[in-house]
C-alpha positions as CSV (number, residue, x, y, z in Angstrom):
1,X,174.5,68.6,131.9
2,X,173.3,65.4,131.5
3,X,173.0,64.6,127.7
4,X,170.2,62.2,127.9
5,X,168.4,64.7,130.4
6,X,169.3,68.0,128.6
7,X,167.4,69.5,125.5
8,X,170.3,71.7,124.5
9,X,172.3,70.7,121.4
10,X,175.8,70.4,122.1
11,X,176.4,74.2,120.5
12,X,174.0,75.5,122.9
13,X,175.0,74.0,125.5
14,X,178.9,75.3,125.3
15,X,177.5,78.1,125.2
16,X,175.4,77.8,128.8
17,X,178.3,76.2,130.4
18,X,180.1,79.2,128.8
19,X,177.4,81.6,130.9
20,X,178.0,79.4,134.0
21,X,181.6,80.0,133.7
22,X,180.7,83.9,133.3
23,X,178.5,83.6,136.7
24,X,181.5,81.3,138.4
25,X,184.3,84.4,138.3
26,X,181.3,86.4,139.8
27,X,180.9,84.5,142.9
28,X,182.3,85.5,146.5
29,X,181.8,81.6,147.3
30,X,180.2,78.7,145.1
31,X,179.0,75.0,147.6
32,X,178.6,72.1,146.0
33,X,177.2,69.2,147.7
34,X,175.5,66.2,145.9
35,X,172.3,67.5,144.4
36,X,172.9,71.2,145.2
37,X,174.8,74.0,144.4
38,X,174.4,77.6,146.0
39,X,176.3,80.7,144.8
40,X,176.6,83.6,146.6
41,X,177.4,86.9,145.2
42,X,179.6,89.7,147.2
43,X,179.0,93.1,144.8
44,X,175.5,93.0,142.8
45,X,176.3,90.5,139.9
46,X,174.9,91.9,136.2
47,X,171.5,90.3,136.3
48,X,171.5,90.1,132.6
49,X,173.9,87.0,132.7
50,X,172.2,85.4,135.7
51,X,168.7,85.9,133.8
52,X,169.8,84.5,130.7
53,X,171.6,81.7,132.5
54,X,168.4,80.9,134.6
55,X,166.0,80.9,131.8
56,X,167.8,79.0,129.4
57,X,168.0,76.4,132.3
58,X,164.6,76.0,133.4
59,X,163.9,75.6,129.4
60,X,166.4,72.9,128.7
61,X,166.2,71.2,132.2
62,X,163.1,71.8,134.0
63,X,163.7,69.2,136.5
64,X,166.0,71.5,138.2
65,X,164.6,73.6,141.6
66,X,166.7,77.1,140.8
67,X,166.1,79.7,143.3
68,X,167.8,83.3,142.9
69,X,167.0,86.3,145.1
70,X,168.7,89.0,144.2
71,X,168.7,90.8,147.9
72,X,170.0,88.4,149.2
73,X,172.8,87.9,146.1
74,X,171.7,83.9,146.2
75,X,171.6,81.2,143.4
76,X,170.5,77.9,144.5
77,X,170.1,74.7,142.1
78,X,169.3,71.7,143.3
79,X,167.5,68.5,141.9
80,X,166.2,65.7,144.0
81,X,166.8,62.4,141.8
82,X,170.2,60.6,141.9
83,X,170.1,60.2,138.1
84,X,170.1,63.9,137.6
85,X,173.3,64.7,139.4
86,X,175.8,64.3,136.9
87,X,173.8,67.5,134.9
88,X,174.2,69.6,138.1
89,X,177.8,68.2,138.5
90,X,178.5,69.6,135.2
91,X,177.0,73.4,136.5
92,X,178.8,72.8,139.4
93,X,182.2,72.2,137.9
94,X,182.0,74.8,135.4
95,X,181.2,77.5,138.3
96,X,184.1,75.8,140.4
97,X,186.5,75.8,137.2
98,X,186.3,79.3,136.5
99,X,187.3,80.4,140.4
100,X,190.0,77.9,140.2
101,X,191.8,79.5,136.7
102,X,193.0,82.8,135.4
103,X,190.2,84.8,133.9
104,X,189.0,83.3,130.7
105,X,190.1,85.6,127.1
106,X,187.2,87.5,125.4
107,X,187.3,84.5,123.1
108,X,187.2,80.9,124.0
109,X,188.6,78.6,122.1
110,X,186.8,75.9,120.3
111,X,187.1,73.4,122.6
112,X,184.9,70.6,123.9
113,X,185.7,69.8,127.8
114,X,185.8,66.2,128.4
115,X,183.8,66.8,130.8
116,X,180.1,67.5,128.6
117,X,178.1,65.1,128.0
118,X,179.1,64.1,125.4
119,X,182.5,63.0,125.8
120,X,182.1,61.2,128.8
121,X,182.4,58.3,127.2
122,X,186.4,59.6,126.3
123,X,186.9,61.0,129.5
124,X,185.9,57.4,130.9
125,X,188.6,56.0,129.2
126,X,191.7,55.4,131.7
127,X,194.5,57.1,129.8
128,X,192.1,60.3,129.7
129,X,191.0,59.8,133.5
130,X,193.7,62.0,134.6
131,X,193.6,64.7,132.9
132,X,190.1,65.4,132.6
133,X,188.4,63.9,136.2
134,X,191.7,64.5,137.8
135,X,191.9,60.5,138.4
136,X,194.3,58.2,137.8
137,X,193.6,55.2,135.5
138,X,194.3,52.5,138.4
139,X,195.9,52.4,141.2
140,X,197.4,55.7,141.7
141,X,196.1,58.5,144.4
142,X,192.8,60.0,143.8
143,X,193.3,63.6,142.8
144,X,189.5,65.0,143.0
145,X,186.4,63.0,142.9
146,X,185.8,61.8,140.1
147,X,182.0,62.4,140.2
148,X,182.7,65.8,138.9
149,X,182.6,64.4,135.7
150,X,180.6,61.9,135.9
151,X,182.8,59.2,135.4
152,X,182.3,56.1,137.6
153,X,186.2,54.5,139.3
């Protein structure tokens, strides 16, 4: 989420991205395409975590459009100005992460991604560019987008 956009403080919002996560390792499939992401559910997902995920988002970031229907097992998030992206980037990636990695531990540990907010600024730097938006500082092959981070090339 985008810090300038978000009214969570950065406690809280480790703790959403946290929830996102959560919803991420409960997804049959998670699209991501710029300014929308749609999760789909195979088995009925615990509607607490969805719930608590949703309403913390439409207080924090009500320029979101979130649709979930539970029949249908459907989460959709989407926001129409360009500006706004790089907050449903960082949903995005932190649904995508969780698929991508071995189930997190009960506890996380106390670390900041380079990818909130509010380290953008160090995960802009090149020598951090590879490691956190999978691209390389200059010059070498493009891993992933580096968009997910919000990090300009």
């Amino acid at each position: 989420m985008n810090a300038a956009a978000c009214t969570l403080d950065p406690a809280e919002l480790h703790e959403q991205l946290a929830r996102y996560r959560a919803i991420g390792r409960l997804a049959a499939t998670v699209e991501h395409e710029p300014g929308r992401v749609v999760v789909r559910f195979a088995d009925d997902p615990p509607s607490d975590v969805i719930e608590c995920t949703l309403e913390v988002e439409r207080g924090c970031c009500p320029f979101f459009d979130i649709d979930y229907d539970h029949a249908t097992q459907r989460l959709a998030i989407s926001v129409d100005h360009p500006r706004r992206r790089p907050s449903l980037d960082s949903i995005a990636h932190a649904l995508m992460e969780s698929r991508a990695t071995a189930p997190l531990p009960e506890t996380e540990p106390d670390v900041t991604s380079c990818c909130l907010p509010t380290a953008l600024e160090t995960c802009c730097q090149p020598r951090d560019k590879l490691e956190c938006c999978r691209q390389p500082p200059s010059g070498g092959p493009t891993v992933a987008a580096p968009s997910r981070c919000g990090c300009d090339a």
